[in-house]
C-alpha positions as CSV (number, residue, x, y, z in Angstrom):
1,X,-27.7,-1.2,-20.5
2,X,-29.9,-4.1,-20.9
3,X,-30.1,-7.4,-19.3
4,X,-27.4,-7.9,-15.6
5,X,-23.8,-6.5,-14.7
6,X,-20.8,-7.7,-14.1
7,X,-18.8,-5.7,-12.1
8,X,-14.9,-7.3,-11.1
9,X,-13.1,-5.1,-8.4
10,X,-9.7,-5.6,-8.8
11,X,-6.1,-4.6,-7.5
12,X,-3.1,-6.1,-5.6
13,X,-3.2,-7.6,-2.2
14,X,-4.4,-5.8,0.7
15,X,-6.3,-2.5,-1.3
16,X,-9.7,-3.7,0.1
17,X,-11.6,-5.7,-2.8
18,X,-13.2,-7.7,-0.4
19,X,-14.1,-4.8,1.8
20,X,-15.1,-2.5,-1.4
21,X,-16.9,-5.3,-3.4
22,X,-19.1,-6.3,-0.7
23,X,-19.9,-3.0,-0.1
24,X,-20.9,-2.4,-3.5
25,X,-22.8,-5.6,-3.6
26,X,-24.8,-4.8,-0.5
27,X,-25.0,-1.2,-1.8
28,X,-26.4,-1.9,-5.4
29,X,-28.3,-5.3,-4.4
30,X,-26.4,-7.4,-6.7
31,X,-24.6,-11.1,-5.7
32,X,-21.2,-10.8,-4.3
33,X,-18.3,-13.0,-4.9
34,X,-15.4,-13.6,-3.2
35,X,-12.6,-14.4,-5.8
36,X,-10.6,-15.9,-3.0
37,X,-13.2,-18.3,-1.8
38,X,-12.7,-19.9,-5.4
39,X,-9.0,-20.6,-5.3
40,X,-8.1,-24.1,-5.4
41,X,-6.7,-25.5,-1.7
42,X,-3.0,-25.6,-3.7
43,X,-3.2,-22.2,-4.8
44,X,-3.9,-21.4,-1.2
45,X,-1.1,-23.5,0.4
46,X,1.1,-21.8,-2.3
47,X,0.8,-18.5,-1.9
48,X,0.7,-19.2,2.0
49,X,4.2,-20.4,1.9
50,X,5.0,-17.2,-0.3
51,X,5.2,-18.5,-3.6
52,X,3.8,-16.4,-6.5
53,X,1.4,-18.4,-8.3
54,X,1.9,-19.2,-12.2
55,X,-0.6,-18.7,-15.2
56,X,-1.4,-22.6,-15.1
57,X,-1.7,-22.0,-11.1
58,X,-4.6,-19.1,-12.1
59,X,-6.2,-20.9,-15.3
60,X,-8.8,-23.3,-12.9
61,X,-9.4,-20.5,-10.5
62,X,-10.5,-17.5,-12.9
63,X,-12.2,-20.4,-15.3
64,X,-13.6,-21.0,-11.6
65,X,-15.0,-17.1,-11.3
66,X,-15.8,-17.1,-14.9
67,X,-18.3,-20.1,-14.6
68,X,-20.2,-18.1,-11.4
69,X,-20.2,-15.3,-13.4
70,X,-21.7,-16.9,-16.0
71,X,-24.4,-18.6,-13.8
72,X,-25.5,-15.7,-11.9
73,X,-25.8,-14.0,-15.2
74,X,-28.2,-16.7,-16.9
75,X,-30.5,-16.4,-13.7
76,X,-30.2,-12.6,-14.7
77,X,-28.4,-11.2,-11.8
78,X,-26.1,-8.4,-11.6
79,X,-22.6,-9.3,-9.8
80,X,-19.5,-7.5,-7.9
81,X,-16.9,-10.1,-8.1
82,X,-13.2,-9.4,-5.9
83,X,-10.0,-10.7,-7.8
84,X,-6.9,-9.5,-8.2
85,X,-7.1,-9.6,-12.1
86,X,-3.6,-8.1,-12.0
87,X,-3.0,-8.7,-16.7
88,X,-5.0,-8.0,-19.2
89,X,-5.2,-11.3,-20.4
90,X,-6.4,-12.7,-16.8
91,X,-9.4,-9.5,-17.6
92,X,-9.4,-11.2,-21.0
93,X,-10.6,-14.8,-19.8
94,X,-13.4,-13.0,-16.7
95,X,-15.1,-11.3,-19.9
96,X,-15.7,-14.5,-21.2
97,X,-18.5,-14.6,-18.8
98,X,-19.6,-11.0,-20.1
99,X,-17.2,-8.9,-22.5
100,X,-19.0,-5.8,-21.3
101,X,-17.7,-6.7,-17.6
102,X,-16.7,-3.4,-15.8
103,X,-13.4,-3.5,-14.0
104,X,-13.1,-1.0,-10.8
105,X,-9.2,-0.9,-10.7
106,X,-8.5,-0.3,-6.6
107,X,-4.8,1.0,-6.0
108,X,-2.7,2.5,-3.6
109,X,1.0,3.0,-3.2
110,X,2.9,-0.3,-1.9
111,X,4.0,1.1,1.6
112,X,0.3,2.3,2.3
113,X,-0.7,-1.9,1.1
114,X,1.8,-3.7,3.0
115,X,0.9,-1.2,6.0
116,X,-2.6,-2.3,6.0
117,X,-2.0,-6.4,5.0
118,X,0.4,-6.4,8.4
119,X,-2.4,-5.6,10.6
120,X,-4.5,-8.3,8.6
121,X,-5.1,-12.3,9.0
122,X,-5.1,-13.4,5.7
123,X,-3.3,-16.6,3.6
124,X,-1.3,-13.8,1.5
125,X,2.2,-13.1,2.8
126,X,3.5,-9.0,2.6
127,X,6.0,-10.8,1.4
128,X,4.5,-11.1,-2.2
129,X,3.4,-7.8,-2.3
130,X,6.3,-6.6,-4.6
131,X,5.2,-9.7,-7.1
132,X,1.6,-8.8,-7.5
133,X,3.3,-4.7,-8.3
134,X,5.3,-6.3,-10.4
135,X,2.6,-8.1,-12.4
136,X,0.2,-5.6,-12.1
137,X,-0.7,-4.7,-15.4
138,X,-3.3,-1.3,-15.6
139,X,-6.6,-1.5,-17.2
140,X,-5.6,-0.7,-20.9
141,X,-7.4,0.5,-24.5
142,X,-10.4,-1.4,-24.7
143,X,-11.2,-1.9,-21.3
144,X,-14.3,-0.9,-19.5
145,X,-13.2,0.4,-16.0
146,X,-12.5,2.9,-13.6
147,X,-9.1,3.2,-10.8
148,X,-10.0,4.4,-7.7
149,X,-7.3,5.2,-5.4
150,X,-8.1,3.2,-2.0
151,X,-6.0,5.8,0.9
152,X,-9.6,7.9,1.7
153,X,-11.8,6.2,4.0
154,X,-13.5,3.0,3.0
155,X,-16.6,5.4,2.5
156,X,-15.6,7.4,0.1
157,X,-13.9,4.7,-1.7
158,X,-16.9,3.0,-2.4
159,X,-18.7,6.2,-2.9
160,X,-16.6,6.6,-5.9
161,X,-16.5,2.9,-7.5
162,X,-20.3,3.0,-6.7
163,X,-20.5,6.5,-8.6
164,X,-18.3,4.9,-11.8
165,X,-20.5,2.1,-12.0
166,X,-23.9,4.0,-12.5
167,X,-21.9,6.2,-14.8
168,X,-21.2,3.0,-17.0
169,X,-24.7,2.1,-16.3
170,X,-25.9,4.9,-17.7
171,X,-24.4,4.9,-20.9
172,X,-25.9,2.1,-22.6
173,X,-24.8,-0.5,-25.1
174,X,-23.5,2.4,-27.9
175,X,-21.6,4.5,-25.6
């Protein structure tokens, strides 16, 4: 592959894309982004409350991670991005910044999530766990990506998204 990489770890509340993505970041030397540091302060006091945002809730925030994609791509840097990206057509818009961006699909069975986000401090309620499931929609035809199931030790889990994404790498453009 020529030119940077875009890689978006993705998955339902509390499977570790922060954890995993900066990991990977660190790992690979490429920028990290937090896909939650780019919600808009009303997305944040929504989902707080335990409302399930809407598609015109989302639109600002992924055209949000689309633009810092975009940016850290012109300068010619490589990025691990976390957000949820739970549809396809949410994946759709985040390749706008880069249609060959690489999706590394984190997932675990809801007991083992909601276990984990109760012992967490985070703006996302349990509560809405069932609505991300619900939505959750898994990488499809078409799309570049890899699930990676997130109950082994944060270790291996990175080990193996880390081991994907040189796979990808190695293909090139025609693959």
């Amino acid at each position: 592959m020529t030119g940077p990489t875009h890689v978006v770890v993705m998955g339902v509340s509390g499977c570790g894309k922060s954890a995993v993505a900066g990991r990977l970041a660190t790992e690979l030397g490429w920028a990290f982004g937090e896909g939650d540091d780019h919600h808009p302060p009303a997305n944040v006091t929504k989902m707080a409350a335990g409302q399930p945002l809407t598609d015109e809730d989302r639109r600002p925030w992924l055209e949000s991670l689309v633009a810092w994609t975009r940016e850290r791509g012109d300068e010619g840097v490589s990025t691990v991005l976390s957000c949820s990206a739970l549809r396809r057509r949410y994946r759709d818009v985040l390749r706008e910044a880069d249609p060959e961006t690489f999706f590394v699909h984190l997932h675990a069975d809801l007991a083992v999530l909601a276990e984990r986000m109760r012992g967490r401090a985070h703006f996302m309620p349990v509560a809405l766990l069932e609505s991300q499931f619900a939505a959750l929609e898994p990488l499809g035809d078409g799309e570049l990506g890899v699930q990676v199931d997130v109950t082994p030790p944060l270790d291996e889990v990175v080990a193996l998204a880390r081991s994907a994404i040189r796979r990808h790498l190695s293909r090139g453009p025609d693959a």
